[in-house]
N, C-alpha and C positions, 0 to 999 in steps of 0.2 A: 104075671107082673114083670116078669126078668124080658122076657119076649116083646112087654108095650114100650119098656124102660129103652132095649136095643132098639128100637124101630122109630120110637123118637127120638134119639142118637141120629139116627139114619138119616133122618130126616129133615131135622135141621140142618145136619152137616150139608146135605144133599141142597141146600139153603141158603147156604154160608153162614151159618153159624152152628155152635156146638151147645149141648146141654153134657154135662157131664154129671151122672147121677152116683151117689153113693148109698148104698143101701146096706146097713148092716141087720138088719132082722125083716125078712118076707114071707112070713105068718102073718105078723099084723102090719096093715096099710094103715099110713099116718100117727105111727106110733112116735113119743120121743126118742125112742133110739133109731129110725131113721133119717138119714140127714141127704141134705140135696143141696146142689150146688151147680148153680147155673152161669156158664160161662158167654160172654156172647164178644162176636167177632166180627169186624167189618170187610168188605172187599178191595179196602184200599190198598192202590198196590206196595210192596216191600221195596224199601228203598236201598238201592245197592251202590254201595260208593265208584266215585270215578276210575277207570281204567289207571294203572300207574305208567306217568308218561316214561316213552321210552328214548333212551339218549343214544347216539350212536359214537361212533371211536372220534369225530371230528366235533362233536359236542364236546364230550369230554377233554378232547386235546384244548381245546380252546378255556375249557371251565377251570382247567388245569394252572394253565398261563396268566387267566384272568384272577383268580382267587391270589397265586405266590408273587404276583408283580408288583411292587409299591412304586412305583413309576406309573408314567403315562404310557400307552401304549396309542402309537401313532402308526400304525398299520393295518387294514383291513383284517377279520378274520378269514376271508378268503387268501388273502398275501401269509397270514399265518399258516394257514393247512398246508399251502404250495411249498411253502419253508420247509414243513415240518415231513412232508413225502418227499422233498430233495433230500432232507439227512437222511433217513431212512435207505433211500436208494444208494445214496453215498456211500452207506456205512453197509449195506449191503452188497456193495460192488468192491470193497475191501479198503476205504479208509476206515482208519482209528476215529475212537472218539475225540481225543485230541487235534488230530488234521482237520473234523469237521467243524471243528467248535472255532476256529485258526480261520475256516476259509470264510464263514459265516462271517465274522467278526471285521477279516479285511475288507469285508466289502460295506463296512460303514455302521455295524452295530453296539449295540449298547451291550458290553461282557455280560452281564446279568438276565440282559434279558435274551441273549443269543445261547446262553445258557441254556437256561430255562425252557424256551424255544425247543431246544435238542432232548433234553431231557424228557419232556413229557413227549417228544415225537417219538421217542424210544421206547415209552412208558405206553401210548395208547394205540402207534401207528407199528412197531418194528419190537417187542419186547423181547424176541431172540438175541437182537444185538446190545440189549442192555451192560453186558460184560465191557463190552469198549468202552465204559465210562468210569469201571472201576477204580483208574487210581485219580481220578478228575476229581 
């Protein structure tokens, strides 16, 4: 009994489906205290959810500026990245966070948002130089 019980196991599974049998007394065949329980299963395939997209440090620079800005912002995000790797470079060729935020600004920007600009370029593009903007 135990031997036909595995081998149709086998066999369905071998099938795609499963019988899953429980037997608690095999002395007697079809007795009330054996119980059976038939499971069955399809081929369709498992559905696996989407890849999680992935942002890169110019994503983010940009997601950064967009999300804390309450103004409009009238500049390409390309003109933003270019911005935000000139502070970086700046601030790694040894001006302060101050000097950068000064040179930014006189050349026609909005305090807030030339800020903010530096700020996340430090934050996603340069985070070694984040110290330069400690007393800002």
């Amino acid at each position: 009994m135990k031997r036909l019980a595995i081998l149709g196991v086998l066999i369905l599974a071998a099938c795609g489906g499963t019988k899953t049998i429980y037997v608690t007394d095999t002395e007697v065949p079809n007795s009330p205290e054996t119980t059976e329980k038939v499971v069955k299963t399809t081929d369709a395939p498992i559905a696996t959810p989407a890849p999680e997209p992935v942002y890169t440090e110019e994503d983010e620079f940009i997601y950064d500026i967009e999300s804390n800005y309450s103004g409009t912002i009238y500049v390409s995000n390309q003109e933003m990245i270019d911005t935000g790797r000139v502070v970086c470079q700046s601030l790694l060729d040894g001006m302060s966070g101050q000097e950068v935020v000064w040179a930014i600004e006189n050349a026609g920007g909005d305090l807030e948002f030339v800020q903010l600009v530096a700020l996340s370029a430090v934050a996603n593009f340069c985070p070694s130089q984040a110290y330069k903007f400690d007393g800002l």
